[in-house]
C-alpha positions in Angstrom: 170.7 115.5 68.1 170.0 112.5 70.0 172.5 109.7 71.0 172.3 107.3 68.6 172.0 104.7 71.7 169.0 106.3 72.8 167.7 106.7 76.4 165.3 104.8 78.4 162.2 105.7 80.1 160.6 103.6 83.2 157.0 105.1 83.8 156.4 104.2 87.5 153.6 104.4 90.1 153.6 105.0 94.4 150.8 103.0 95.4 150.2 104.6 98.7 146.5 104.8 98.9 145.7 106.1 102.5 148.8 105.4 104.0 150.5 108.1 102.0 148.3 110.5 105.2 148.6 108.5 108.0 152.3 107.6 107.6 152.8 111.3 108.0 150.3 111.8 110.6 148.4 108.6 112.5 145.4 111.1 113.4 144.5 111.1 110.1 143.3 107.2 110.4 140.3 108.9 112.0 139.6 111.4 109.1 137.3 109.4 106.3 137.5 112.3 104.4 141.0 113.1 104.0 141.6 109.2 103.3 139.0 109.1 100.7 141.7 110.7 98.2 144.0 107.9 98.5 141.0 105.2 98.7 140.4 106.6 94.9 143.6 105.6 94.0 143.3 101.8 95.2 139.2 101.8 94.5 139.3 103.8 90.9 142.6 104.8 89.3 144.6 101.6 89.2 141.8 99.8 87.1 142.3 103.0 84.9 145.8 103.1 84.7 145.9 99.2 84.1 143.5 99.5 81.1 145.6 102.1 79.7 148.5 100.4 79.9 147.2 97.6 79.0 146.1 99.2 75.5 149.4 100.4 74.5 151.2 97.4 75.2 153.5 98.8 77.8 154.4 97.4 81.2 155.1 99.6 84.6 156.7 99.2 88.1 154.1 99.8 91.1 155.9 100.2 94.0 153.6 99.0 97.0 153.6 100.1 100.7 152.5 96.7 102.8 150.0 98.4 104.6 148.4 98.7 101.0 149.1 95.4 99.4 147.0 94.2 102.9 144.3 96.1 102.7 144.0 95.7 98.7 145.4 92.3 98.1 143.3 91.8 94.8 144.7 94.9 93.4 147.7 93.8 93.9 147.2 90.5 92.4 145.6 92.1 90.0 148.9 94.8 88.5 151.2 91.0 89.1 148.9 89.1 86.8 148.6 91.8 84.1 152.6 91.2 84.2 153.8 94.7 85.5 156.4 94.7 88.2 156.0 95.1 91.9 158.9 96.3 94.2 158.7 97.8 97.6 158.0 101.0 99.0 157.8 100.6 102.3 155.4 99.0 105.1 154.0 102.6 106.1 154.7 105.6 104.6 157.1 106.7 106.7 160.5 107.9 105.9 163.5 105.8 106.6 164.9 108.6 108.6 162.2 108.3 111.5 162.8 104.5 112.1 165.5 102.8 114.3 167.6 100.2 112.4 165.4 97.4 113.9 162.0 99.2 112.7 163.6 100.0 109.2 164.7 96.1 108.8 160.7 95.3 110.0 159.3 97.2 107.8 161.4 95.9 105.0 161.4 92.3 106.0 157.2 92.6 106.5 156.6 94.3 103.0 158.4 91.5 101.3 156.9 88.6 102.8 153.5 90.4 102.1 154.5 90.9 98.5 155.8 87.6 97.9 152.8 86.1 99.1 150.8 87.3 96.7 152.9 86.4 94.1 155.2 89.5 93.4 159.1 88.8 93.1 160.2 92.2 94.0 164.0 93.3 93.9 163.6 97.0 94.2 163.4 99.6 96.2 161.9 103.2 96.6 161.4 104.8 100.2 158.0 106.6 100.9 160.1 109.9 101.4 163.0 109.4 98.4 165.5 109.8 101.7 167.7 107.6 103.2 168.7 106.3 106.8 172.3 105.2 107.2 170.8 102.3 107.3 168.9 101.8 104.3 172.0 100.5 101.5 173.4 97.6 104.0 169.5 96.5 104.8 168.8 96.7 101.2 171.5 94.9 100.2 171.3 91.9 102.9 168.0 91.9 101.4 169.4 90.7 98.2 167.5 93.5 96.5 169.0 94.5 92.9 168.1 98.6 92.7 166.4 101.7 94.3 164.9 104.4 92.6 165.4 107.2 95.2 168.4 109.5 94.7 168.3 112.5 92.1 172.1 112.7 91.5 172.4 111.7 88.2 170.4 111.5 84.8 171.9 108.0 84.4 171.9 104.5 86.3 174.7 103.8 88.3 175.7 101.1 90.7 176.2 102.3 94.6 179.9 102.6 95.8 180.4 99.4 97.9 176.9 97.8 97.3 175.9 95.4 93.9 173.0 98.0 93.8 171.9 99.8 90.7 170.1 103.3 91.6 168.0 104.0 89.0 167.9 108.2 90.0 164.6 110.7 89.9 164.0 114.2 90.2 160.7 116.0 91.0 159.8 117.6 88.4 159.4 114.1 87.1 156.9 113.7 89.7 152.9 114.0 89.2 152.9 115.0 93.1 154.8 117.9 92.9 152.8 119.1 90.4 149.2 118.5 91.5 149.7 117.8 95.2 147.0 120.0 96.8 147.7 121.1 100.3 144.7 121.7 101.6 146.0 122.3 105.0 147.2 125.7 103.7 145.5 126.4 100.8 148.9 128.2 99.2 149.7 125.7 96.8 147.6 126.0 93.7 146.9 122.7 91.1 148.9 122.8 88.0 147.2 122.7 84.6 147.9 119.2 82.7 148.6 121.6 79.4 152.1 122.7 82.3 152.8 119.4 83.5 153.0 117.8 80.1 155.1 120.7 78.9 157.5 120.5 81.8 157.7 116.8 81.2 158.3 116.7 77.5 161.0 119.4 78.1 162.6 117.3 80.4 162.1 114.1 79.0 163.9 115.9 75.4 167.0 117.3 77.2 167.5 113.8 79.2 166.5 111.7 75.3 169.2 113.5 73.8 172.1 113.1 76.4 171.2 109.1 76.1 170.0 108.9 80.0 167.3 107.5 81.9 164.1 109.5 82.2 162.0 107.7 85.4 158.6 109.5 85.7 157.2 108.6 89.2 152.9 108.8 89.7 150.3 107.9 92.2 147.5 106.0 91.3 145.6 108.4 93.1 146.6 111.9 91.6 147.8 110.6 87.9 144.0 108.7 87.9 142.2 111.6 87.6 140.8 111.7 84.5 141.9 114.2 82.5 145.5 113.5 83.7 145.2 110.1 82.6 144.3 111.5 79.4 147.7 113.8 79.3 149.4 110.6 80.8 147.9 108.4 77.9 149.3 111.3 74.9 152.1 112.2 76.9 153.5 108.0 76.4 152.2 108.1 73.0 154.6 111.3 72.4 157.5 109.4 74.1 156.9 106.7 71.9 157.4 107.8 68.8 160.9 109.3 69.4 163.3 107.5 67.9 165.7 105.3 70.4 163.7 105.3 73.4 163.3 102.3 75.3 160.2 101.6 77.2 160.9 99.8 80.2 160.2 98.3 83.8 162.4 99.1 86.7 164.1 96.3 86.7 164.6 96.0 83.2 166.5 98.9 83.4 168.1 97.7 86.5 169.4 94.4 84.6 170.1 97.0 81.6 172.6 98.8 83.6 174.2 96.2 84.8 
């Protein structure tokens, strides 16, 4: 049976674009080929996603890497003015771990400024690797940001110990990328069937429904875009809709909710 609070769902989306391959590897700035499967994300699947969203009536969080928001400003603009939220996810796609404190705060401090310029007000967080320096919580919270969405140590929000912080937690099988992430540089990892993906979603997003928790699915603009996983995506919200309880909201809604 489930909790007669209900639960709440946050759909979410990594806008990485390109720099999803050269954070992890600069000599991939030089490969037009490999980057052309992020450029589908900025040049293609965010319209998509925006129209779909748009037609149910529901509102998402795009977290934005800087490098992104400057190449694709009018994108950008584009998710702000359709009234979804924009938080940060980093400058380039690198993981907090591989930065000095000084690089970590840049990055931060540069993605920001970027964002705000174009008219975002982020207050959240989500780092390009879901990992953590021992720096990340005290930046964040000089920052003045409200919430991450990186840990996957709980099924519910829950403030940090010793920082006004909500983390808003994830897992990856909630995650379209470690479904239908291709890795092409070994040619072991076979693409999942959206009939398996939707099934391991619903199952999940059931079991977490009925303990009254917080389901966050997390999606690229470039791998959720394609189109017949925008069409799962698109029944897949319509199936989440009609369960009684559930709460449709942004990150920071949920955030604020937590609070």
């Amino acid at each position: 049976m489930a909790d007669p609070d209900g639960s709440t769902f946050v759909p979410t989306f990594d806008f990485d674009a390109e720099e999803v391959w050269i954070g992890e590897d600069p000599a991939n700035a030089g490969r037009p080929g490999v980057l052309s499967q992020g450029t589908y994300g900025a040049k293609v699947a965010v319209d998509l996603i925006l129209g779909l969203l748009d037609g149910k009536g529901i509102k998402g969080t795009f977290f934005v890497v800087g490098k992104v928001a400057e190449r694709y400003p009018d994108k950008v603009r584009r998710i702000i003015a359709e009234g979804h939220e924009v938080a940060v996810h980093g400058y380039t796609h690198r993981s907090p771990t591989t930065l000095t404190r000084e690089e970590e705060e840049d990055e931060l401090t540069r993605t920001l400024a970027m964002l705000r310029d174009l008219g975002a007000d982020p207050v959240g967080y989500r780092s390009p690797s879901w990992d953590f320096s021992e720096n990340t919580l005290p930046l964040l919270a000089a920052a003045g940001l409200a919430y991450s969405s990186n840990m996957m140590d709980d099924i519910r929000p829950y403030v940090h110990e010793g920082y006004d912080i909500v983390e808003l937690p994830v897992q990856w099988m909630l995650d379209d990328a470690a479904h239908f992430w291709f890795a092409d540089s070994t040619w072991t990892k076979k693409i999942s069937r959206t009939s398996e993906v939707r099934e391991i979603w619903t199952e999940e997003f059931l079991g977490i429904h009925a303990l009254g928790g917080l389901t966050v699915l997390t999606m690229h603009p470039q791998i959720i875009g394609r189109p017949s996983r925008l069409r799962m995506f698109d029944a897949f919200l319509d199936f989440v809709r009609e369960q009684e309880g559930v709460r449709i909201m942004t990150a920071r809604e949920a955030a604020a909710a937590a609070r």
